[in-house]
N, C-alpha and C positions, 0 to 999 in steps of 0.2 A: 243739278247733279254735281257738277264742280263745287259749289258753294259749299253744298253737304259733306264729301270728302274732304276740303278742305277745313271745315270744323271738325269733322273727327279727329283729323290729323292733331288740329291745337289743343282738344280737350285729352289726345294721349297722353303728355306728358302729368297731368296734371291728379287722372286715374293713377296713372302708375305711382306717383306720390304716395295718394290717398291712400293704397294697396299696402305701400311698406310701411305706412304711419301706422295703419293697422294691424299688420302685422305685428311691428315692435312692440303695439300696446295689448296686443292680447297677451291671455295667459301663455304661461309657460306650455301647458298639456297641448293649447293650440297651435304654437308658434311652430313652421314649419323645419324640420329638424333638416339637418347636412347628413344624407348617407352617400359614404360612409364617414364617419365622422372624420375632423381634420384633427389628423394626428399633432401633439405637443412633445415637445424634449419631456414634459412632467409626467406621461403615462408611463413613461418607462425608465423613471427612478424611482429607486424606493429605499426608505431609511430604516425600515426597521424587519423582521429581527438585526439589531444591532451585530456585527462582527467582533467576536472575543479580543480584547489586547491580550495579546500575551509578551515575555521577553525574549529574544532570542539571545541568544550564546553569546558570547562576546569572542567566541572562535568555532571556526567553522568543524564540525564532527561534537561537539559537548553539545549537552542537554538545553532543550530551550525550558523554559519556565513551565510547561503545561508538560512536561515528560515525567514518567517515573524511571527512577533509576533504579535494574537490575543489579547492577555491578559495579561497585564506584572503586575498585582496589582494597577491600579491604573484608568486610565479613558477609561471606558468600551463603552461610545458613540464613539472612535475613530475607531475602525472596528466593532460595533456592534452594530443593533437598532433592532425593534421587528418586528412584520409581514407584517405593514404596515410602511414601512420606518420613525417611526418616533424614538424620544429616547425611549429607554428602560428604564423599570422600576425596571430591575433587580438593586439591590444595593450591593455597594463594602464596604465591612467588614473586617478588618485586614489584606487586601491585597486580598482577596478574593470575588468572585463574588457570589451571594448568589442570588438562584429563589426566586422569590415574589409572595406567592399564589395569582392566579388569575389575574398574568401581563404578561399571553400570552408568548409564546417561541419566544427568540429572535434569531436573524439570524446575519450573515458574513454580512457586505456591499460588499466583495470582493465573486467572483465565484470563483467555482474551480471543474478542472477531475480529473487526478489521483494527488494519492497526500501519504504523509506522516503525520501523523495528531500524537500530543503529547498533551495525557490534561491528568490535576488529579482533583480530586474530591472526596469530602468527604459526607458521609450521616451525620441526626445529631446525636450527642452524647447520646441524651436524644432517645430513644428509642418508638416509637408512630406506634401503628397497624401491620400488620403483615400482607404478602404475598405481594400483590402489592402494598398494601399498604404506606409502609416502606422504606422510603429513596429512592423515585422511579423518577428518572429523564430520557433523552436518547439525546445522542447523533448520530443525522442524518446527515447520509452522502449525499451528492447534496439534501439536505432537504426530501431524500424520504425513506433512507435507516438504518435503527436503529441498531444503537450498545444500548443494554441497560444497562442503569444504575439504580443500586438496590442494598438498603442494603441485600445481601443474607447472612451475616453471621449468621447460626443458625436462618434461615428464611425459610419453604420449600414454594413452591410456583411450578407451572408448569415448567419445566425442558428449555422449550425455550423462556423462560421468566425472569430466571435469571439475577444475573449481567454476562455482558459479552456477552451476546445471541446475533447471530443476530434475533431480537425480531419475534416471532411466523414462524423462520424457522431453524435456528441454535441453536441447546443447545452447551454449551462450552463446551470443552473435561472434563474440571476440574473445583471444585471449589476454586477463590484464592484470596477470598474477606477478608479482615480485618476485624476488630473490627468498629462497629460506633463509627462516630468522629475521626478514624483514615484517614490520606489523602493515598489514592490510586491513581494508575496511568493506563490511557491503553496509548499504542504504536500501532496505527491501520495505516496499509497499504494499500491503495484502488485501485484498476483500477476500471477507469469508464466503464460501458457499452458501445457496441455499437450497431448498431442497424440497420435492415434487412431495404429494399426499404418500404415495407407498414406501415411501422413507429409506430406498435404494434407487434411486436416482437423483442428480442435479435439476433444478430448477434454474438457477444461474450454478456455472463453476467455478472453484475456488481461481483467484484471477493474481497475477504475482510481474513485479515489476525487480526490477534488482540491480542498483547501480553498484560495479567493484571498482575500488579505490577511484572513485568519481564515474567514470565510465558505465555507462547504460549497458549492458550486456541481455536482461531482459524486458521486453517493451510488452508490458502489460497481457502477458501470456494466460492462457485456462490451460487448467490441466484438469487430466482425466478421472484420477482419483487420488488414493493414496499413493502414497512411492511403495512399492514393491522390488524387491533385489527379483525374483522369479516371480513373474506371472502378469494378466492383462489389469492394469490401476481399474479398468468400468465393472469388474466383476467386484468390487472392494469395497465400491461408496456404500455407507451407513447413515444414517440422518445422524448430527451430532451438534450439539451447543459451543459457547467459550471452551477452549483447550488451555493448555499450559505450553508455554515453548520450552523444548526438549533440547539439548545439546547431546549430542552423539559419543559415547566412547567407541573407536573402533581401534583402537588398540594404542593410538599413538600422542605423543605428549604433545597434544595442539596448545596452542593459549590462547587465551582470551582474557579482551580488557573492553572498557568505557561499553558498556552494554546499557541501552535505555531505549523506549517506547513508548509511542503516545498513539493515546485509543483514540479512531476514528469512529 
């Protein structure tokens, strides 16, 4: 009996050999597989779709090389006319695009969904009324969604109404308005909505980021619907495609310069 165990003992190493020689030389289909497989650095890079070069600005707030420029200071009827496709009335001032009481908000000739959007704007210098009053312009996104524009420096006024707001449903985290007459900037980020089969409601909603004069003030917010001055934005939503972006006349001589955007 000892003898016997004692042979099995020496002929194991020699099976177990013959077993993984085996194994090596069979086929692939045979060969006993590792679950779950042993993970490599190489599963989880990948080279291609390749990532676009583009150039960026050689200063920070200009156009990087994949932007279209709205507004470069100079001829505002080349991507811009008013509600009814005709010229605008708005007039160019020191390089600067200035609203014209009572000549209607002009609009993009180009559409656009998501998107990257860079504009600055100054209220005027000279100082005129107070609350909404006061340096009160806005920038609409697909024409229906308000960023507002407003002198808020040392201005109170309703809190979602500010500059920055998205107007009558976002107040900004902070205030980070200049001085009148100084030029400000927003950096807004936008996805466009999408939208459910009966074509009044959201599927995803429109989703808005908005850095003023570098400061984050909105952190990637939805909103309800359209902006509305009276009534609830969920009674409003319509199914809709690319828009035009809209810049606001509300009465007062806003400015605006270095306007440019890149479609996401």
């Amino acid at each position: 009996m000892k003898k016997s165990v004692i042979t099995v003992l020496m002929l194991l190493p020699f099976v177990f050999c013959m077993a993984q020689g085996q194994q090596r030389n069979a086929p692939p289909s045979q060969q006993k597989q590792e679950y779950p497989a042993r993970m490599t650095p190489q599963m989880t890079e990948f080279f291609e779709p390749a990532v676009p070069v583009i150039q960026p600005a050689a200063q920070v707030g200009m156009p990087p090389s994949d932007a279209i420029v709205l507004f470069n200071g100079s001829d505002v009827n080349k991507e811009w006319e008013d509600s009814k496709g005709n010229p605008t009335k708005w007039v160019v001032e020191n390089g600067s695009l200035v609203c014209v009481k009572g000549s209607g908000v002009i609009q993009t000739k180009r559409k656009f969904n998501d998107f990257q959007l860079h504009i600055e704007w100054k209220s005027p210098s000279e100082v005129k009324g107070d609350g909404q009053g006061r340096g009160n312009s806005g920038v609409y996104l697909q024409s229906l969604y308000e960023v507002q524009v407003l002198d808020s420096y040392d201005n109170p006024t309703y809190v979602q109404g500010q500059a920055g707001s998205l107007y009558k449903q976002h107040a900004p985290l902070v205030n980070a308005c200049r001085k009148p007459g100084e030029w400000q900037s927003y950096d807004i980020i936008y996805t466009a909505p999408r939208f459910e089969e009966d074509t009044l409601s959201f599927f995803t909603p429109p989703r808005v980021t908005v850095l003023h004069n570098g400061v984050l003030i909105q952190n990637n917010v939805s909103l309800r619907g359209p902006t509305l001055y009276i009534g609830m934005p969920e009674y409003s939503v319509r199914k809709h495609g690319a828009m035009p972006l809209v810049l606001q006349d509300h009465g007062n001589p806003v400015a605006y310069r270095n306007i440019w955007i890149r479609e996401l």
